[in-house]
C-alpha positions as CSV (number, residue, x, y, z in Angstrom):
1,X,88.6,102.8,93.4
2,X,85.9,105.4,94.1
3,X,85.9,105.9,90.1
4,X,85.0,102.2,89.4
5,X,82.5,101.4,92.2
6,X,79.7,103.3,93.1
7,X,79.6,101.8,96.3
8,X,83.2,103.5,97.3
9,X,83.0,107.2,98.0
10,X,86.3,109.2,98.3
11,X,86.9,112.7,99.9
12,X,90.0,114.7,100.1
13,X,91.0,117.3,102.8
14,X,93.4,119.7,103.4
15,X,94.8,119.0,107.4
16,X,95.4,122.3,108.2
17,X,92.1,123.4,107.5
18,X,90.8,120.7,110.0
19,X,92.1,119.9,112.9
20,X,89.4,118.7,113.8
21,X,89.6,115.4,111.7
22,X,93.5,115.4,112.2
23,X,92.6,114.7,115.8
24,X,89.6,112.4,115.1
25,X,91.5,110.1,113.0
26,X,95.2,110.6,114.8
27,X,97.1,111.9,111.5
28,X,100.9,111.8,111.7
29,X,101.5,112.5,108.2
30,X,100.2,112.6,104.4
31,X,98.7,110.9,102.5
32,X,96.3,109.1,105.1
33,X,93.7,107.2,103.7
34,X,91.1,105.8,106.8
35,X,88.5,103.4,105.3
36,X,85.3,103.8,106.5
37,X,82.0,101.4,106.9
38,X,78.9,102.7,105.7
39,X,78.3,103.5,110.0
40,X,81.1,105.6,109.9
41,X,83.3,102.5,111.9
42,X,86.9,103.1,110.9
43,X,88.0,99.7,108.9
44,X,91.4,100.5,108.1
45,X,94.2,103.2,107.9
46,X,96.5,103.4,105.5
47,X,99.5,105.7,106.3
48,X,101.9,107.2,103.8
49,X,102.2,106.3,99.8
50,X,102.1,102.4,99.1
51,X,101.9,100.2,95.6
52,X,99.0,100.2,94.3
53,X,98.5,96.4,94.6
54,X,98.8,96.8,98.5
55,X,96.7,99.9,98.8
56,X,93.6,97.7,96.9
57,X,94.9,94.6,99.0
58,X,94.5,96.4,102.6
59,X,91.3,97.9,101.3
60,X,89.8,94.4,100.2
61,X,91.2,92.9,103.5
62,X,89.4,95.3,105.4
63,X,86.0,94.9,104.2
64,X,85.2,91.3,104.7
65,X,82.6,89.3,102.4
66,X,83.1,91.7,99.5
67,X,84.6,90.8,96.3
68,X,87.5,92.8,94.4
69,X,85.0,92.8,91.0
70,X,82.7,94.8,93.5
């Protein structure tokens, strides 16, 4: 998603190296992906490998008055 929006920024981390953030956001396992506002407000968490089509569903779901074109 990050790749066709420029308004979607995406970061991967490496939990051992911060426990810090492992804490934070309460990660049980891998992958997590935690959906962030622009304020740094979590939005949604999506735990463990899903379709596709659900991953870009939860994410549109979770930020309301957006459209999936973006």
């Amino acid at each position: 998603m990050a790749l066709e929006s420029p308004h979607i920024t995406a970061t991967c981390i490496e939990a051992t190296e911060f426990p810090d953030l492992v804490r934070q956001y309460g990660v049980t396992g891998v992958p997590k992906t935690v959906v962030l506002s622009a304020a740094g407000d979590v939005l949604t968490e999506i735990l463990g490998a899903v379709p596709e089509e659900q991953f870009v569903a939860q994410i549109v779901q979770a930020a309301p008055g957006e459209s999936a074109a973006g």
